[in-house]
C-alpha positions in Angstrom: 22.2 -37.9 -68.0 20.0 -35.0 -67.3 15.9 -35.5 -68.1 14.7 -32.5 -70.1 13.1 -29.7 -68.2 8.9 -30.9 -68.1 8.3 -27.3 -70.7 10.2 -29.5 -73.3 8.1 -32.5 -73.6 5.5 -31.9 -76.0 1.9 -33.6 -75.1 -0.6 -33.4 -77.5 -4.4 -33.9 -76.5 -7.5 -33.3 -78.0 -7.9 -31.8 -81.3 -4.3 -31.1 -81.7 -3.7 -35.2 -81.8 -3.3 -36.9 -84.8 -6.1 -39.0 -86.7 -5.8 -42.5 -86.4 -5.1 -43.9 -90.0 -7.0 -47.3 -91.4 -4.5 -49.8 -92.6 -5.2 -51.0 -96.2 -5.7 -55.2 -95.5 -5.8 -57.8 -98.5 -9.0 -59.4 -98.7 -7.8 -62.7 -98.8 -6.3 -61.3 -95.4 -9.1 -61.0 -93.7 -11.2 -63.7 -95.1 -7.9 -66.3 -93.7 -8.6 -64.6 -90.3 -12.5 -64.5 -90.3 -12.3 -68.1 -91.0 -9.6 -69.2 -89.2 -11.5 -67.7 -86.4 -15.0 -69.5 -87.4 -13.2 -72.4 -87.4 -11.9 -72.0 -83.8 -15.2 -71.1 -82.4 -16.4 -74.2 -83.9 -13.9 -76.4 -82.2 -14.6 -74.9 -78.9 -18.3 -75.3 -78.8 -18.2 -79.0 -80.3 -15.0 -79.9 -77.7 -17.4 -78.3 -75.0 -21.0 -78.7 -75.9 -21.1 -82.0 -78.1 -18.1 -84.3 -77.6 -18.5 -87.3 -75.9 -16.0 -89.1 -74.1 -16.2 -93.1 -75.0 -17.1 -95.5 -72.1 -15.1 -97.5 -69.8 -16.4 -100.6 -68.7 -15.4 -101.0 -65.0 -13.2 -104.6 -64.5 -14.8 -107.1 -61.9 -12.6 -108.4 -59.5 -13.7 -110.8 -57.2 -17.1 -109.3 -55.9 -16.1 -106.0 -56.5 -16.4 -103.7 -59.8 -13.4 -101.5 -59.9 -11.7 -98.6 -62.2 -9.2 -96.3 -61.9 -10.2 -92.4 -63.0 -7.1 -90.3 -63.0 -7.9 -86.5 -62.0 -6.1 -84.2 -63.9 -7.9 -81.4 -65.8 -11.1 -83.6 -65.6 -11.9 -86.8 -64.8 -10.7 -89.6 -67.2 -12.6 -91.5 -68.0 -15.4 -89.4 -67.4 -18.0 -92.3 -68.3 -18.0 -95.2 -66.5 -20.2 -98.1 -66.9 -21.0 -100.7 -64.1 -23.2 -103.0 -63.7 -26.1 -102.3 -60.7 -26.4 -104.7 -57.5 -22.6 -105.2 -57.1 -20.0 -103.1 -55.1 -18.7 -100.7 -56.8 -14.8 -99.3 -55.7 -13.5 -95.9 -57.7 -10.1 -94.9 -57.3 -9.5 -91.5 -58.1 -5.9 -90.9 -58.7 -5.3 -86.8 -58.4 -2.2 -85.3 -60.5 -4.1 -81.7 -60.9 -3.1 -79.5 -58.3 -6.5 -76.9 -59.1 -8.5 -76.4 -56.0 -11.7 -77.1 -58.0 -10.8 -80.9 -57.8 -9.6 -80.9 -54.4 -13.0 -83.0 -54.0 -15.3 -85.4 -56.3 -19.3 -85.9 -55.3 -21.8 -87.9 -56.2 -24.9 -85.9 -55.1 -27.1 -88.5 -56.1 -25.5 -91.2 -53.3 -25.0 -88.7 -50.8 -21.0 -89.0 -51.5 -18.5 -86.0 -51.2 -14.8 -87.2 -50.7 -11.9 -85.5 -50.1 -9.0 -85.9 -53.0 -5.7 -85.1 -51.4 -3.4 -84.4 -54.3 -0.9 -86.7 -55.8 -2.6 -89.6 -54.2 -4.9 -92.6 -55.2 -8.4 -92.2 -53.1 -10.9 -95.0 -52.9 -14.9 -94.8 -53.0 -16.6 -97.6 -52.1 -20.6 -97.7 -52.7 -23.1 -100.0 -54.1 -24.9 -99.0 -56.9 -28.3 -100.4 -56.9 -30.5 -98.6 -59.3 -29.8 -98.6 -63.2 -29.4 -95.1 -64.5 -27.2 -92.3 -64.9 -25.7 -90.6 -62.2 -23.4 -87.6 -62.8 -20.7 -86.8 -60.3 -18.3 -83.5 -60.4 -15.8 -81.6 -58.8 -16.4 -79.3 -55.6 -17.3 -76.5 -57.7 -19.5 -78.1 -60.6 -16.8 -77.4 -63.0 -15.4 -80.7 -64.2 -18.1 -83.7 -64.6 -18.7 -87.4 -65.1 -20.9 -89.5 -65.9 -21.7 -93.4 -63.8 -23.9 -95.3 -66.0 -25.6 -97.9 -63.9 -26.7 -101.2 -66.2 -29.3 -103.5 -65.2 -27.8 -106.6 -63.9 -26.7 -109.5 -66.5 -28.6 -112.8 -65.7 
């Protein structure tokens, strides 16, 4: 097949070119999509800005305190509470190929360690101060929370 000679194409610009025509909507229409929308904006900043995750309580074994956080799109859990004075060992079990969480720190121990992916990594430190100590990914992205309890009696 042969494409027309260029002369036969018609081209309209400027004020040759048609209006643009508004599109009669219901209003029950556009209030299900204003609202619908509302609502999804509302989710977001409550899943972002207020949502808490719920505690985990790391297991004592032995002398050491231990939990498992499985990295995958975050941290989870992304609190963990232990109890100050004892050794604390992390095991960060990476499943998220993103090179944000190719590494966790703890800035306020002076900890930044290496999270190869699809592999269990263990950080070994002794929390000795109660508080709360936030740790994140390489970039800042994805954060935790280490709450540090005093020590029971």
């Amino acid at each position: 097949m042969v494409a027309p000679p260029p002369a036969a194409i018609a081209v309209t610009t400027g004020s040759d070119a048609a209006p643009f025509r508004a599109v009669a909507q219901p209003v029950w229409a556009k209030t299900t999509v204003t609202g619908a929308g509302l609502v999804l904006i509302g989710w977001e900043l409550w899943w972002f800005l207020v949502r808490r995750a719920k505690p985990q309580t790391a297991a004592i074994a032995e002398t050491w305190q231990e939990l498992t956080i499985t990295v995958d799109g975050g941290y989870q859990p992304s609190h963990v509470v232990v109890q100050a004075g004892q050794p604390l060992r992390l095991h960060f079990d990476r499943r998220d190929p993103n090179h944000c969480l190719d590494e966790v720190r703890f800035p306020d121990f002076q900890i930044a360690q290496h999270l190869p992916n699809n592999q269990v990594t263990a950080i070994e430190f002794l929390p000795t101060q109660p508080g709360r100590y936030e740790f994140t990914c390489g970039m800042a992205m994805f954060r935790g929370v280490l709450e540090v309890q005093p020590a029971s009696a």
